[in-house]
N, C-alpha and C positions, 0 to 999 in steps of 0.2 A: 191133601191134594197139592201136588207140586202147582209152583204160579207160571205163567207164562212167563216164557225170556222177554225181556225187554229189547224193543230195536228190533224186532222180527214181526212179519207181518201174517197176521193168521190167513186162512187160504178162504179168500172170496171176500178180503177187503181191497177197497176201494183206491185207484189209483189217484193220481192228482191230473185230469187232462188239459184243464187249465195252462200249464206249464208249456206242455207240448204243441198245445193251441198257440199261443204266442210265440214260440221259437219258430213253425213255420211260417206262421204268418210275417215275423218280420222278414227272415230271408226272402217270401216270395215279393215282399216291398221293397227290399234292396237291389233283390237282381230286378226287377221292372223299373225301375228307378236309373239303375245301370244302362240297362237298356235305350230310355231317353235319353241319358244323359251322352251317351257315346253317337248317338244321330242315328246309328241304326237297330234299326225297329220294324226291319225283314231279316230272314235268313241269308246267307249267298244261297244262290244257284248257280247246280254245277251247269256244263256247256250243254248239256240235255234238253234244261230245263229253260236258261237263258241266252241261248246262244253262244257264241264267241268264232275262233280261227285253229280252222284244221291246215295243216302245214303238211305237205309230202316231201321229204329227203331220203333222194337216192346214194346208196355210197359208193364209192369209185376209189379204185385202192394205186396206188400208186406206179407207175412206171416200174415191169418188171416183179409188180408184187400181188396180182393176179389172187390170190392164192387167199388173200390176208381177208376178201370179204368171205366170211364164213359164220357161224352160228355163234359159235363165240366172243367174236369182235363184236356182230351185231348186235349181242346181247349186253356186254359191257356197256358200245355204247348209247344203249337204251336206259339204264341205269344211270349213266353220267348227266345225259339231256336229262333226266325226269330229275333229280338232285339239285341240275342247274336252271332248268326252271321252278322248282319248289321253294330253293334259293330264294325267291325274289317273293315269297309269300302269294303266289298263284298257287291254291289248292284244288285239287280234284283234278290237274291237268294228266293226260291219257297220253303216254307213250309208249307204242307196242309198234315189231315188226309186220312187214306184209309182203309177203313173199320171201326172197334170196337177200335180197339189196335195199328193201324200203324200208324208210319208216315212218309212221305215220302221228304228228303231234296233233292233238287238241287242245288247243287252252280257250278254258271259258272267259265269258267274257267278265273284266274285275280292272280292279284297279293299277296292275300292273301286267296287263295283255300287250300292251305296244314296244312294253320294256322287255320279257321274256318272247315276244317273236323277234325282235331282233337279235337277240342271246340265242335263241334256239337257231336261226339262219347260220349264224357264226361258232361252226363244226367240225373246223380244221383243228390241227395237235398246236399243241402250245409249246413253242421255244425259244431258251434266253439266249440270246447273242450278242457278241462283241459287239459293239458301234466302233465303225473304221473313219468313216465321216458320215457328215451330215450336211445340208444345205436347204436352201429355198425348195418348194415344191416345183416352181415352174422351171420348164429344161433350157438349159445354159451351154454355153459354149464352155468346153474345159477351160478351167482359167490356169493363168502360165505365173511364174514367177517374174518379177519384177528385176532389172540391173540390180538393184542396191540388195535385192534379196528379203523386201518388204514386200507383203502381200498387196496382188494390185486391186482386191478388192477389202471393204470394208467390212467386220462381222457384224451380226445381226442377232442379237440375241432374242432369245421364247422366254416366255413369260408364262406355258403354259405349265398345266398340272403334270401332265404327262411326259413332256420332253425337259420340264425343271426340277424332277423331284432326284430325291439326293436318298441312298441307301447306308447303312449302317450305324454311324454315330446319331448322337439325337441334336439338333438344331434349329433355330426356332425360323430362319427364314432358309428359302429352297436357294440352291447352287445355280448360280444364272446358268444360261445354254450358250456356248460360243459356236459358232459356227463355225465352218470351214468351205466356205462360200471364196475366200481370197486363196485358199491351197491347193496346189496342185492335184491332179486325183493319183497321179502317178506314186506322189513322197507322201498321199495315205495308203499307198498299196507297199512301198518299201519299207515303212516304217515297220519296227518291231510289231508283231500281235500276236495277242496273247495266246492266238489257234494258229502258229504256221501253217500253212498248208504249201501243196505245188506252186501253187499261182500266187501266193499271200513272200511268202520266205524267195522266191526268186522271181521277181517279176521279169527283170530282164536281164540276157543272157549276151557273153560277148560273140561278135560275127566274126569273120576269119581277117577282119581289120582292124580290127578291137573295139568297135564302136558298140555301144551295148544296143540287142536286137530285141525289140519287146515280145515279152511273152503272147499269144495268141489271146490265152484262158484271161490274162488280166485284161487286155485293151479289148477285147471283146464289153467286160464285165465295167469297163470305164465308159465305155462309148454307150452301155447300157442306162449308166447309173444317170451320165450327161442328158441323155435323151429323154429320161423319165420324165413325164409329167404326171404329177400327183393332185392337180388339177382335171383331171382327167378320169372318172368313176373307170372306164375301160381299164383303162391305163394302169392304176391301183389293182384292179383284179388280176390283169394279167403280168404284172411285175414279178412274183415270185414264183408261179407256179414251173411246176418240173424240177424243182429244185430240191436236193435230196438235202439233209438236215446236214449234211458232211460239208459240203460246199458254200462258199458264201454266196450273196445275193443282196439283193437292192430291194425294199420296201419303202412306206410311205406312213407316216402318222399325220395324223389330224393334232394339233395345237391346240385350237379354239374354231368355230364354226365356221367353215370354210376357208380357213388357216392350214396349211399341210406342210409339212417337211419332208424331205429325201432323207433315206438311210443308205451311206453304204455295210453289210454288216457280214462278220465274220461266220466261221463256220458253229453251227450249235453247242454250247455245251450241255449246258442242261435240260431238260422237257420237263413238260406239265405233267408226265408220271413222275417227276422225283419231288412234287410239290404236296406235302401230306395234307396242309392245310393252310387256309387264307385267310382274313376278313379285316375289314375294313371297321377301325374301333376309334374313339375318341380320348385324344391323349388329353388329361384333365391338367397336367403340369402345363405343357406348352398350348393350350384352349388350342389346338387344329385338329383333323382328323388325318389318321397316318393311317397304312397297310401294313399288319403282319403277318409273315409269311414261316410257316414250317417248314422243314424238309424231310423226306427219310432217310433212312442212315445211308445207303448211297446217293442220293441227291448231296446230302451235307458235304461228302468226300469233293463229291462234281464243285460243288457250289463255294468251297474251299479254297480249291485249286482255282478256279478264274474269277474271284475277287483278288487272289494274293496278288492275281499278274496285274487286275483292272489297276489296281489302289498305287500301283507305281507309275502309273501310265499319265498323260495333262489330255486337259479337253479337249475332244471328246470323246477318244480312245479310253479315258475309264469311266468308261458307263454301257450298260448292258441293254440291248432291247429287249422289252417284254415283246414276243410277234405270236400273234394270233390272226389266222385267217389272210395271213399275207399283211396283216395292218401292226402298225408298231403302235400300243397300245400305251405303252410307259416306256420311257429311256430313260432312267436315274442313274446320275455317278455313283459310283462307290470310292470311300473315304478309308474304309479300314477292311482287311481282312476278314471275313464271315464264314459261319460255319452251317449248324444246324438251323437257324432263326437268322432272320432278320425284318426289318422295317424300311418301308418304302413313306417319308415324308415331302410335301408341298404343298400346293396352295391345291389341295384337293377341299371340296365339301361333300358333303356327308354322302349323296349321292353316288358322287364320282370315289368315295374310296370303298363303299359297299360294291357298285359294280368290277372296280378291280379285285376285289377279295373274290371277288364271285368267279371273274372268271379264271384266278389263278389256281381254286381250290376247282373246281370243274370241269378246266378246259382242257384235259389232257383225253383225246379221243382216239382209239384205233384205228379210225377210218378218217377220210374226207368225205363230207358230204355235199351236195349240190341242190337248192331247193327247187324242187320239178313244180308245186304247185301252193299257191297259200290261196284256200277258199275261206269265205264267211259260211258260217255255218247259225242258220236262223233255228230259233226256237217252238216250229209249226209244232214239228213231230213230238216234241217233246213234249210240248203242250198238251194237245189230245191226248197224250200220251198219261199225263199229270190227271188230266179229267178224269180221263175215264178211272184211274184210280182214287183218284177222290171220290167219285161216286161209288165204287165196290167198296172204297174203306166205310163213307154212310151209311152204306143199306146194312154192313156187316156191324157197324155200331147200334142202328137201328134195331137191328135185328138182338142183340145182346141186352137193350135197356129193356126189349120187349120181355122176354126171357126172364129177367130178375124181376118188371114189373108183375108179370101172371104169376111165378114164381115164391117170392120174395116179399112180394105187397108193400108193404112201407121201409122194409131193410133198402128196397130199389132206393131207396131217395140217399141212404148214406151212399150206397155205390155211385151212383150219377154224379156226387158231389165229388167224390176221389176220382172219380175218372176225369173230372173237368180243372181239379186242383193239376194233376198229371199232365194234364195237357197245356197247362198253361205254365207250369217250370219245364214242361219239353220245347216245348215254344220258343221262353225267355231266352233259356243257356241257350238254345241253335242259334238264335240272333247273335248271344255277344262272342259266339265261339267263332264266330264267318271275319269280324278282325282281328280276333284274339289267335287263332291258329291257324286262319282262314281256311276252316272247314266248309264245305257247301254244299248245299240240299240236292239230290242228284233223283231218280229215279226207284233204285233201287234202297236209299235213304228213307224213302216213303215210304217204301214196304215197309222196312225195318220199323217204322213207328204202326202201320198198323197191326201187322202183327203182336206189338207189344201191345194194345186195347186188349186182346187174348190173355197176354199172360197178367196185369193187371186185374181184370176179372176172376181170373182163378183164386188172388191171394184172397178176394173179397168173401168169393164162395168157400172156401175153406173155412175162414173166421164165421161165418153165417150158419156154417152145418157145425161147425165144433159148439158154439153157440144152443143149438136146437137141440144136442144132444145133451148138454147139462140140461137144459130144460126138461128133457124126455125123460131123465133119471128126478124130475121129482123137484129140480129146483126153484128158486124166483128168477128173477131177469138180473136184479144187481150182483151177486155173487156168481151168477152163470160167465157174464162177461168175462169178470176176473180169471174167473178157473180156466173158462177156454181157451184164455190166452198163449198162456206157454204154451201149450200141446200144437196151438192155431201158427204160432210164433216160427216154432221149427221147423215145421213142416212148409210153410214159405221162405224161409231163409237157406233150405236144402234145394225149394225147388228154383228161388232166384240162382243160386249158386249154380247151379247147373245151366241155365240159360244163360250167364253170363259168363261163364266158365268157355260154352260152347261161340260167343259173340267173340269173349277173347281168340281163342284158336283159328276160326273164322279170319280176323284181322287181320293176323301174320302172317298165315301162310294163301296169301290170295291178296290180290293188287288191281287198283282201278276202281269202278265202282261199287265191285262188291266190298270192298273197304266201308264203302259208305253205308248198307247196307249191316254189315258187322257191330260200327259203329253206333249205329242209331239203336241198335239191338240192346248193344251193350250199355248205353244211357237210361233207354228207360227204364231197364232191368234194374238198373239200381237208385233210379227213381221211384221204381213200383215200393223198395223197400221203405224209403224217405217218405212217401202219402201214407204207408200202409200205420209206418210206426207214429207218427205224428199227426196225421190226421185221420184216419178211419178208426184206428184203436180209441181216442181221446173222443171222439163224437157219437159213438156208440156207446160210453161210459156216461156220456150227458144224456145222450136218449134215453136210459134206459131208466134214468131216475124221472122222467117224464110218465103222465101216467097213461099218454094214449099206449108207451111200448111197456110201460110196467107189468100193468095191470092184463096186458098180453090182450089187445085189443084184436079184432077178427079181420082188420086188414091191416095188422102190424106187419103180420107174418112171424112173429111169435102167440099166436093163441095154441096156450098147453091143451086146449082138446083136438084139434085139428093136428097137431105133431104126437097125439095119443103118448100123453105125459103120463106119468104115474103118479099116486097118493105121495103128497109129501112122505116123510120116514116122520116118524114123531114116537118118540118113547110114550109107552102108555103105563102104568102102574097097576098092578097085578089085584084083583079082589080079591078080597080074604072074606071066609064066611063068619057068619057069630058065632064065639064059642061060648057054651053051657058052660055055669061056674062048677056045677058038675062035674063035670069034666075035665074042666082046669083043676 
């Protein structure tokens, strides 16, 4: 008789569940553990469930371009608002069209609600411009040159992040700001720039006595920039508009908190489409945080060509305004020529250089938009909303322990036990995934876990009838487990795969809450697998050597005569009769 191979294990011996027993139980000690230790110890809630601000913006296409709000733009910039409020780690926020022209934002309520409604309000296209000059925010009388040809006012340097930050080379403190507060606005309009235009390349023209006659378009655009008050919330808003990206104009930046400066600025060169990508990162050589900035390959051509002109130019003629929304959000000099990349350094923190990454990589929009309406949006409906499915998910759990209890008799106790393990790693991970991704529990999130109670039950009754059936062929209970395994094994890991198969596909192609919905699906599908292998299989392995389920007790739900077992198989040995020595 050949001997058995060594290191193989014969068919209905005994697994180790010990092993498996301990490996879930400490992860599910870690992640609850994780869970206090990070402070949160609920789920988020999407804006369903806990409220937050529903936001209406109308778009409004520009002078002449009638044409440009259409399905397309709309749709873009639906895409871009959802990106650049995602941006900010606000999940589950709801951006979709309504009607022609609307659109309609919801951001739940979280920890960065106050920061992306401001972001979502500011929807205008994003454009880099020359800076021609600068000054105080409050409006001035033109100032005139002096006899000696010294300016008759004093400059005033910014201190801030945004009007002091310096682009190109790396350097560890930012380029002060000079003003042009003592300059004529005239010899900033004469002066070389790097965008000639009509009004920029000849401001004024000689009359039929040679005296030079000012151009209309500049002292219009001088007597505008003098008048500005950027102290003035009105005032700010209506400085840029009408103003097509080809023509210069006059903006306003914020410094420091209720700090503002006057821009005069050139005509556009580049937009917030030629910007591929932003963000705000922390330079560990120089300890500050700086902005880098991508370009795409025409952007980099754009962005090229009006660094080479900025970098020859004295302050404040080389430096570019970042303008968004009509507001000059960054003016940094440029030091050297730039191409596809660059960095915007100062005395930014962390805050301030993530919201500029955010809006450079984001803010390039097709439309203009106008906010019609920002309501609160409270959590009644949601709530009822929530009960009343908590109670159907109940009765329909209820309804299931009842089933395996008449059913099942004492197998019921391993299932209640794996359904309550399930619920408590779907639980844990929701909690730490709400600051980890900022995923949030939303309505149709709920469904997705009750319905999983369903398919978690299935894998239980699979292993329970593969189980019954070694039984029914004759076996004991310890070698039944074993054998049913594999067969019990497949057949769950065919049927997970398919349920998650379908939660992935679900995912991608579907946005909003049924994300959420997709999501939850697909967690506990491959949680059901993680309870099934680690703790259903290893505790039915201990049961089994117990002798209420051994010995196949009559409310195990394994007693062999109530599943109408058959006679063990047992080799018998054949009787021989006496033979007469006669015979023999």
């Amino acid at each position: 008789m050949a001997a058995p191979k060594k290191g193989r294990r014969p068919a209905g011996g005994q697994s180790r569940p010990g092993r498996a027993l301990a490996l879930i139980l400490i992860a599910m000690v870690a992640l609850t553990g994780g869970m206090f230790w990070s402070g949160h110890t609920t789920p988020r809630l999407g804006i369903d469930l806990a409220g937050g601000t529903s936001i209406t913006l109308k778009a409004k296409a520009e002078p002449g371009q009638e044409s440009a709000v259409n399905e397309t733009n709309m749709n873009t910039a639906v895409g871009i608002i959802e990106r650049r409020v995602n941006g900010l780690g606000v999940s589950e926020a709801e951006v979709q069209t309504q009607g022609a022209e609307n659109i309609i934002v919801n951001i739940p309520r979280g920890t960065n609600e106050k920061q992306a409604r401001e972001q979502v309000g500011t929807t205008a296209q994003l454009y880099f411009r020359p800076v021609l000059a600068v000054t105080s925010g409050a409006p001035q009388p033109a100032p005139s040159a002096t006899p000696s040809g010294k300016p008759s006012g004093s400059p005033k340097p910014s201190s801030s992040a945004s009007s002091g930050a310096t682009v190109g080379e790396k350097s560890a403190t930012p380029t002060a700001t000079a003003s042009t507060q003592g300059r004529a606005l005239t010899e900033a309009l004469k002066a070389p720039s790097p965008t000639p235009t009509a009004s920029s390349s000849s401001s004024a023209k000689p009359n039929a006595t040679g005296t030079p006659k000012p151009d209309p378009a500049t002292a219009a655009l001088e007597q505008k920039f003098t008048a500005l008050n950027c102290l003035d919330p009105k005032a700010r808003a209506a400085a840029g508009q009408g103003v097509k990206p080809a023509e210069p104009t006059v903006a306003c930046g914020e410094d420091a908190p209720g700090v503002w400066s006057k821009y005069l600025l050139g005509p556009a060169e580049v937009s917030g489409k030629d910007v591929d990508d932003a963000k705000g990162v922390f330079d560990q050589q120089r300890a500050m945080w700086i902005v880098t900035m991508d370009f795409t390959d025409g952007g980099s051509k754009k962005f090229q060509s009006i660094t080479s002109k900025l970098s020859q130019q004295t302050d404040p003629q080389n430096r570019f305004a970042i303008v968004l929304d009509g507001d000059v959000v960054s003016a940094p000099s440029v030091r050297q020529t730039l191409s596809a990349s660059a960095e915007i350094s100062g005395s930014f923190n962390q805050q301030t250089a993530q919201d500029l990454g955010n809006i450079l990589s984001y803010g390039a929009l097709p439309l203009t938009f106008q906010t019609q309406s920002v309501d609160t949006v409270t959590a009644a409906l949601g709530g009822d909303q929530l009960q009343a499915g908590l109670v159907a998910g109940a009765i329909g759990l209820a309804l299931v322990i009842i089933y395996l209890v008449a059913y099942y008799r004492g197998l019921s106790l391993i299932a209640i036990l794996s359904l309550g393990v399930s619920a408590l790693l779907t639980y844990v991970i929701m909690a730490l995934l709400g600051p980890a991704i900022g995923f949030a529990l939303n309505l149709p999130a709920v469904c997705g876990a009750i319905v999983a109670i369903g398919i978690t039950a299935d894998s239980f009754i699979v292993y329970f009838e593969r189980i019954r059936d070694e039984l029914r062929e004759g076996r004991t209970l310890r070698p039944a487990v074993e054998r049913a395994w594999p067969r019990a094994r497949r057949t769950i890991l065919v049927s997970d795969f398919v349920s998650f198969l379908a939660a992935a596909v679900l995912f991608i192609v579907t946005v909003g809450k049924v994300q959420g919905f997709a999501f939850t699906l697909g967690l506990t599908t491959l949680l059901d697998i993680v309870v099934v292998f680690l703790f259903t299989k290893p505790v039915m392995t201990l049961l089994a050597r117990t002798k209420f389920f051994g010995n196949g007790h009559a409310w195990s739900g394994l007693d062999p005569k109530r599943l109408g077992a058959k006679p063990p198989l047992r080799r018998t040995r054949r009787a021989h009769a006496p033979v007469d020595a006669k015979e023999a």
